[in-house]
C-alpha positions in Angstrom: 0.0 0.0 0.0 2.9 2.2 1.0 4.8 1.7 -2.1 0.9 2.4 -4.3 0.9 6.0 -2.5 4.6 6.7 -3.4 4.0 5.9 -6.9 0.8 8.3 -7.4 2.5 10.7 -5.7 5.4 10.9 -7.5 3.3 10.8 -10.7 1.3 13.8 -8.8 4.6 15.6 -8.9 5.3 14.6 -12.2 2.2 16.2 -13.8 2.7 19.3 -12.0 6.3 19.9 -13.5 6.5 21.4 -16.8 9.2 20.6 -19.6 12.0 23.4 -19.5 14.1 23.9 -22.4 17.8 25.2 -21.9 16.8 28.4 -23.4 13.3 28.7 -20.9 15.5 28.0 -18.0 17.8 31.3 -18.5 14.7 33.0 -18.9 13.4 32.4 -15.8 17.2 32.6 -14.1 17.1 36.3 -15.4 14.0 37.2 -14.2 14.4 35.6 -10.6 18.1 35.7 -9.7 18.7 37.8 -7.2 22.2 38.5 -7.4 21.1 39.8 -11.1 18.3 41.7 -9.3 21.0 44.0 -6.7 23.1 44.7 -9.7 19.7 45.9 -12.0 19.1 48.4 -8.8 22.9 49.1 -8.9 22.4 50.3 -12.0 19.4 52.5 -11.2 21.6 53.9 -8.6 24.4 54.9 -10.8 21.2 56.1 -12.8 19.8 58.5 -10.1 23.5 59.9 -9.4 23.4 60.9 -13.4 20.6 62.5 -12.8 22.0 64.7 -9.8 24.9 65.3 -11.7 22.9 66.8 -15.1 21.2 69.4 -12.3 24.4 71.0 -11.5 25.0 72.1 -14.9 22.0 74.4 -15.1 20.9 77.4 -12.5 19.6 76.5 -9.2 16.3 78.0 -8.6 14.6 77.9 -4.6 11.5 79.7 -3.0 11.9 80.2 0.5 9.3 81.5 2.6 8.2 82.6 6.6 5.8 83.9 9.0 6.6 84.6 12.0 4.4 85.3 15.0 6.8 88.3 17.7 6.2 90.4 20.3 8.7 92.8 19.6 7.9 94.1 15.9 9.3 97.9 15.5 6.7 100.4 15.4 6.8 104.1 14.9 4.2 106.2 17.2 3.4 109.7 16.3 4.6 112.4 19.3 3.9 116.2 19.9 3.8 118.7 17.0 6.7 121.4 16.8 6.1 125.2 15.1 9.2 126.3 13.6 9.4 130.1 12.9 10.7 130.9 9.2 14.0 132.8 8.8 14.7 134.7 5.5 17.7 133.6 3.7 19.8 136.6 3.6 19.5 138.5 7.1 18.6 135.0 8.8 16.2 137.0 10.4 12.5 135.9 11.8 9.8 136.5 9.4 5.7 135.8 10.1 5.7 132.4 8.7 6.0 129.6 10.7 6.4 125.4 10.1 5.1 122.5 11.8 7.1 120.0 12.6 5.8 116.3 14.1 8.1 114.1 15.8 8.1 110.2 15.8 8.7 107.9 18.4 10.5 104.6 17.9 9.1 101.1 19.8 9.4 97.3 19.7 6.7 96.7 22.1 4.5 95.9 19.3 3.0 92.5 18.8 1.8 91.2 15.6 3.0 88.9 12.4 5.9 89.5 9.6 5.9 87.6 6.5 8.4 87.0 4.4 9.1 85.4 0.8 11.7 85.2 -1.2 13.0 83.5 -4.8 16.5 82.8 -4.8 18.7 81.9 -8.4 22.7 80.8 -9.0 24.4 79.4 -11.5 28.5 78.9 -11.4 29.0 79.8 -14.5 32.9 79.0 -14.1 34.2 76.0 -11.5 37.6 74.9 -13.4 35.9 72.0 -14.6 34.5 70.6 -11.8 31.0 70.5 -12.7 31.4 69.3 -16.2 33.8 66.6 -15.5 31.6 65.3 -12.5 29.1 64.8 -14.6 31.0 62.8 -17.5 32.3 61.2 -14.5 28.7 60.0 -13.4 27.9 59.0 -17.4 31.1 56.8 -16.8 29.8 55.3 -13.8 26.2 54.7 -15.3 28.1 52.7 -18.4 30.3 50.8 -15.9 27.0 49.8 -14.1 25.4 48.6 -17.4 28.8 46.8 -17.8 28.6 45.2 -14.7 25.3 44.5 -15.3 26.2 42.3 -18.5 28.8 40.5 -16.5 26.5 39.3 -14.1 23.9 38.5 -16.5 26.6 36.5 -18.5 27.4 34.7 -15.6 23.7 33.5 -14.7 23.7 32.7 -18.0 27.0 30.2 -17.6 25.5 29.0 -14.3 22.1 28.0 -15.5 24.2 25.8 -18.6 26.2 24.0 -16.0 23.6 23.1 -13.6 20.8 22.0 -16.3 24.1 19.9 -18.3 24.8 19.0 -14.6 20.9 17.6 -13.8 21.2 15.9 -17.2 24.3 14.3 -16.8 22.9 12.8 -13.0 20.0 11.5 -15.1 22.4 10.1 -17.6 24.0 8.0 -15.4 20.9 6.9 -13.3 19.4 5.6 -16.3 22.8 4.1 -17.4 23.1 2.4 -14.2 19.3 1.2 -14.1 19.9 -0.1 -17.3 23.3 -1.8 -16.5 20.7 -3.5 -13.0 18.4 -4.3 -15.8 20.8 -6.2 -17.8 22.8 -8.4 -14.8 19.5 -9.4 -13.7 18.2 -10.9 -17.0 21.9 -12.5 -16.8 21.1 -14.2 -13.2 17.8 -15.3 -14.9 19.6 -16.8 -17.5 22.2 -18.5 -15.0 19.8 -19.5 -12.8 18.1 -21.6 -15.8 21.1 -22.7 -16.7 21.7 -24.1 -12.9 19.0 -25.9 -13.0 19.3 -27.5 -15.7 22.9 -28.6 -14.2 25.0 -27.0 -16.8 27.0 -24.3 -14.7 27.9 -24.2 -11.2 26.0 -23.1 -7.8 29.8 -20.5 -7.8 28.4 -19.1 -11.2 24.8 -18.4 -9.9 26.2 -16.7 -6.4 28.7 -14.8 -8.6 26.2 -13.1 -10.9 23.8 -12.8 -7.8 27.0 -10.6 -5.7 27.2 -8.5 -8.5 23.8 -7.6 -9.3 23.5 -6.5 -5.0 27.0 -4.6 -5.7 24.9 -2.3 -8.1 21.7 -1.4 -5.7 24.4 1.1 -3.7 25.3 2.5 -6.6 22.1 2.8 -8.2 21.2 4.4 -5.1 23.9 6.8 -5.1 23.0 7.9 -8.7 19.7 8.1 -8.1 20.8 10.6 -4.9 23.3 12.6 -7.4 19.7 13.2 -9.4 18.0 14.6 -6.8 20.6 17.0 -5.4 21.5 17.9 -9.0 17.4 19.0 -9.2 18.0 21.2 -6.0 21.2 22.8 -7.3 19.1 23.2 -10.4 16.0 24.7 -8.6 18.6 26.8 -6.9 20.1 28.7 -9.6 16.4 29.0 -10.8 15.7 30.9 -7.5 12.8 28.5 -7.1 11.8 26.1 -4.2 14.3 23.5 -4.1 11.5 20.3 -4.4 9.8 21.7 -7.1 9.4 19.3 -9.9 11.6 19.3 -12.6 11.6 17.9 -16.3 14.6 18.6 -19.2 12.9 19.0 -22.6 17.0 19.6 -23.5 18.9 16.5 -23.7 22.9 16.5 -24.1 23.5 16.8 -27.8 27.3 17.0 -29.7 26.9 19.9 -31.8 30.2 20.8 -33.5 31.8 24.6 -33.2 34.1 25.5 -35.8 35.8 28.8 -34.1 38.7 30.2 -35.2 41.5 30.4 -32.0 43.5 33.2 -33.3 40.1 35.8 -33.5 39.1 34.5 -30.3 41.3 37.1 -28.0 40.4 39.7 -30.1 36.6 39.3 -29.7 36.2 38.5 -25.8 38.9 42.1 -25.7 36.0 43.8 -27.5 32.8 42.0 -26.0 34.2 41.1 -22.3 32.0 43.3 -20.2 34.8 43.0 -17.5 37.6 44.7 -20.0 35.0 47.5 -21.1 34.9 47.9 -17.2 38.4 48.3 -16.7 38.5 51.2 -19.7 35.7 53.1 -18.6 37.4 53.4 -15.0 40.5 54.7 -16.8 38.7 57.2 -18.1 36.7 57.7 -14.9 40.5 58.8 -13.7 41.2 61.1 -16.4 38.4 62.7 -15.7 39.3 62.6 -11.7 42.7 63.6 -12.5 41.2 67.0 -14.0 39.1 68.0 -11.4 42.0 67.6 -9.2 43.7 70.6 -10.7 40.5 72.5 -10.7 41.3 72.6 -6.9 43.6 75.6 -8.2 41.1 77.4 -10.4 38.8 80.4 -9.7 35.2 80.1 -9.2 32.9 82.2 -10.6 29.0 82.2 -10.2 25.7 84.4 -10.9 23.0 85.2 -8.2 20.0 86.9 -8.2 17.4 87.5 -5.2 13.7 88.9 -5.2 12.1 88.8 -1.8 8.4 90.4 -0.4 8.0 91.1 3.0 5.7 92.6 5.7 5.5 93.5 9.4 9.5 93.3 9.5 9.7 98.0 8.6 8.4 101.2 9.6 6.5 101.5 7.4 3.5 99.6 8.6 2.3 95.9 9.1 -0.7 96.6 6.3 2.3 97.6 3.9 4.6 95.1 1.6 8.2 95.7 0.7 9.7 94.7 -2.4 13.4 94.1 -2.7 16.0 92.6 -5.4 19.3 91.9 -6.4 21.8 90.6 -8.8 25.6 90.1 -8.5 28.3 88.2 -9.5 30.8 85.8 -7.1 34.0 84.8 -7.4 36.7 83.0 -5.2 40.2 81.9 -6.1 42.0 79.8 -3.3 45.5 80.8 -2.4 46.6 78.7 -0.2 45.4 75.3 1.1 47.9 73.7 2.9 48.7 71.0 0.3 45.5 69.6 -0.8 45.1 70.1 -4.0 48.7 68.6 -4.5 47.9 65.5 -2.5 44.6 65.2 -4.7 46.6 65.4 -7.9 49.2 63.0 -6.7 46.5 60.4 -5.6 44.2 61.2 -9.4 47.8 59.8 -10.8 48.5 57.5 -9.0 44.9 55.9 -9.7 45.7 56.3 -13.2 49.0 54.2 -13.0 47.2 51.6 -10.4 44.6 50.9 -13.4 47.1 50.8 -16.3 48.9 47.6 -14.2 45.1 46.4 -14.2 44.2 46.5 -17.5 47.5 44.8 -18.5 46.6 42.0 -16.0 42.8 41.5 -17.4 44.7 41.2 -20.8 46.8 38.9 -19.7 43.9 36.8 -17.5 41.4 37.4 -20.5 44.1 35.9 -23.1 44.9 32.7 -20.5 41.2 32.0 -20.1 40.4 31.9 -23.3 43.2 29.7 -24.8 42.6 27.5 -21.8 39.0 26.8 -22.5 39.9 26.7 -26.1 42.4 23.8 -25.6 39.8 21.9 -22.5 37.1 22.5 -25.7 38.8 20.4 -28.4 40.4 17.8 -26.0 36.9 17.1 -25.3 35.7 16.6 -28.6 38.2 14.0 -29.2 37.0 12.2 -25.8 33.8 11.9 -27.5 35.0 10.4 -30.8 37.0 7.8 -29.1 34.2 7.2 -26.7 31.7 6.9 -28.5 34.1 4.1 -30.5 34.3 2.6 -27.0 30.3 1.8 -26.1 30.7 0.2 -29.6 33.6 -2.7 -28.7 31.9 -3.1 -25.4 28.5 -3.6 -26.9 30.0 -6.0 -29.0 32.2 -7.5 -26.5 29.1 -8.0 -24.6 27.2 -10.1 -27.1 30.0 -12.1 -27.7 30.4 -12.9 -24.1 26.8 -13.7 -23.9 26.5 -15.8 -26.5 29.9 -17.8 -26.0 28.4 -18.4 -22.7 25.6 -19.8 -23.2 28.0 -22.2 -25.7 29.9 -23.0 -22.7 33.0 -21.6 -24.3 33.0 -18.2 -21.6 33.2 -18.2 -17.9 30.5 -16.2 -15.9 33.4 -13.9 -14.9 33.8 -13.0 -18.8 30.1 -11.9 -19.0 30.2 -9.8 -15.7 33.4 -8.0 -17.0 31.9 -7.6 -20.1 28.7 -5.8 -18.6 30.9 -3.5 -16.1 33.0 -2.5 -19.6 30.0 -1.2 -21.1 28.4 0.5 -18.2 31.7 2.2 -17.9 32.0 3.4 -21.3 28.6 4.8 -21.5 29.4 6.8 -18.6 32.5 7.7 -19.7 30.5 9.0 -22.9 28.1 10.5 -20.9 30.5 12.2 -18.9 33.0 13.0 -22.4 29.3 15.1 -23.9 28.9 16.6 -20.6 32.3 17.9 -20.5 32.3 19.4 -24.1 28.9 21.2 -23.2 30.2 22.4 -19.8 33.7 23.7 -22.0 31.5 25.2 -24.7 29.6 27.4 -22.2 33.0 28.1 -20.6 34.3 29.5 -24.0 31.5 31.4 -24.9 31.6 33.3 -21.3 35.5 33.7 -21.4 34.8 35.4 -25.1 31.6 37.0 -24.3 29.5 35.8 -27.2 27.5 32.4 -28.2 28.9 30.0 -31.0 25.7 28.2 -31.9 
């Protein structure tokens, strides 16, 4: 009963998997990776610093505004009324006319409400180059970003081949190894007939018996390998680990013709890491010449318009008007050194990351010959493989059929099935190799071949 429920559920499981294609499996790896998800907001980050950098090249407008409740405004009360008499010009003597004069008295015992508003505008119209290059600076970063960006994504890309070649190559060899079980135990059916019949020994039938419990462990063992090769697989997929699986793909030799001496030069112009490694350099240049803008003269525009009332003498009912423009400018003298240590440190950047690039050139050029020579030696494993599942297959038969003649020992049957089991794993193995080498090639040169 046990072993009924097992089977329907694993059938259960079965229905609810779908069939993924190599191709459908990146697809979702790109859409659910969440490594490639932190570099994606990476990049919207370098984005949003672009954009911070593009609003310092054009004038900075802000409104700015109060209202203030005091119990000290200034106030003007009126006070008595002076008559002044009139003296003539000439003699400075009195005449009849006389002038009133009032008098004003100033107080800040007033309570009451000022308001103020005000527009402010500047635009530094002259930095040295500090502005500008900042913002080619943040471009650069932005393009490094999508750079990085394409690394990652290329590297999803590589691990999504090697786990799904990975599950298939676990599935390989548990069906390999099922099928080797299958056959030794149609040989102990044939031995054991053969027993009874008196024709071969009670050593021959405990033999044949021994070796077919020798391959339960290791059919259990493959049939393990399958399941953790699912999870790894699920894992990459960012997807839970017991979800069902089934490989439309299987592993298929399809030949590459690529030419070895073109191969350097393409993965030098498509290798998102050596892109990288040029736009810092010129992320430094650009560095380098804001660091002697720390001598230059800054010169910059402003212009104010503000409206208040309450804050005069001239009434709380009454709004005042008042604007200006001008010009700024500042020119350090003397900082202590700074500039000359930020100059020194912009250069030696520059130098730091011409030793780099030369050592990406150099790891670039040694990855790609080395996957280039692991690519063809396993093409050749698969030709003379393949040659080997032949002979043992053939081997096999012969064995069988000589000893059913009487003219081969048990042993010679049992060797002959081990053979063949080997050399279909070793086959197996040799096609999941080349596949694994292939996908290592076309990341190390940063394009596909097929």
């Amino acid at each position: 009963m046990g072993k009924v429920i097992a089977i329907v559920l694993l059938l259960a499981s079965v229905a609810r998997a779908e069939n993924l294609s190599l191709n459908q499996a990146i697809d979702i790896a790109l859409k659910q990776n969440a490594g490639l998800k932190m570099v994606e907001y990476r990049v919207s980050a370098a984005e949003g610093q672009l954009m911070t950098a593009r609003g310092y090249l054009v004038p900075q407008l802000s409104a700015s505004g109060s209202i203030m409740r005091m119990n000290s405004l200034m106030d003007m009360k009126p006070g008595p009324t002076y008559y002044l008499p009139v003296l003539d010009s000439g003699t400075h003597a009195s005449t009849d006319y006389i002038v009133s004069m009032s008098s004003g008295v100033i107080s800040s015992d007033k309570i009451g409400n000022t308001y103020t508003g005000k527009l402010s505008a500047s635009w530094p119209v002259y930095t040295g180059g500090k502005i500008w290059q900042g913002y080619q600076i943040s471009r650069l970063n932005h393009q490094r970003a999508e750079e990085s960006y394409d690394s990652a994504r290329a590297g999803v890309i590589y691990t999504v081949k090697q786990a799904y070649y990975g599950l298939l190559l676990a599935q390989s060899a548990y069906d390999v190894t099922r099928e080797a079980v299958s056959s030794i135990e149609k040989h102990v059916t044939r031995v054991q007939a053969l027993y009874q019949k008196g024709m071969v020994s009670r050593y021959d039938l405990l033999r044949a018996e021994v070796q077919l419990s020798n391959m339960q462990p290791q059919l259990i063992r493959m049939q393990n390998a399958v399941e953790l090769s699912r999870q790894s697989f699920n894992m990459v997929l960012n997807q839970e680990l017991s979800a069902p699986v089934i490989l439309s793909d299987s592993m298929n030799y399809h030949p590459v013709e690529v030419d070895s001496a073109l191969l350097v030069k393409q993965a030098l112009h498509a290798r998102p890491e050596y892109k990288s490694i040029l736009i810092r350099q010129r992320m430094v240049e650009k560095a380098k010449l804001i660091s002697y803008a720390s001598y230059q003269p800054t010169v910059a525009l402003f212009a104010d318009y503000s409206y208040s009332k309450g804050s005069g003498f001239s009434g709380s009912d009454e709004w005042q008007k008042n604007w200006d423009v001008g010009v700024s400018a500042s020119w350090p003298l003397f900082d202590g050194g700074s500039g000359l240590g930020k100059i020194k440190e912009a250069k030696a950047n520059a130098q730091q990351l011409s030793v780099a690039k030369e050592m990406v050139e150099d790891w670039i050029k040694l990855e790609v010959s080395a996957n280039y020579l692991t690519l063809k030696t396993n093409q050749k494993a698969i030709f003379s493989q393949g040659r080997s599942v032949e002979q043992a297959q053939e081997a096999l038969k012969i064995a069988q059929a000589r000893y059913e003649n009487g003219q081969a020992t048990n042993l010679d049957v049992l060797d002959s099935e081990v053979a063949l089991t080997q050399a279909r794993t070793n086959k197996i193995q040799a096609l999941h190799d080349y596949l694994v080498s292939l996908a290592k090639l076309e990341n190390a040169v940063g394009k596909t071949f097929q």
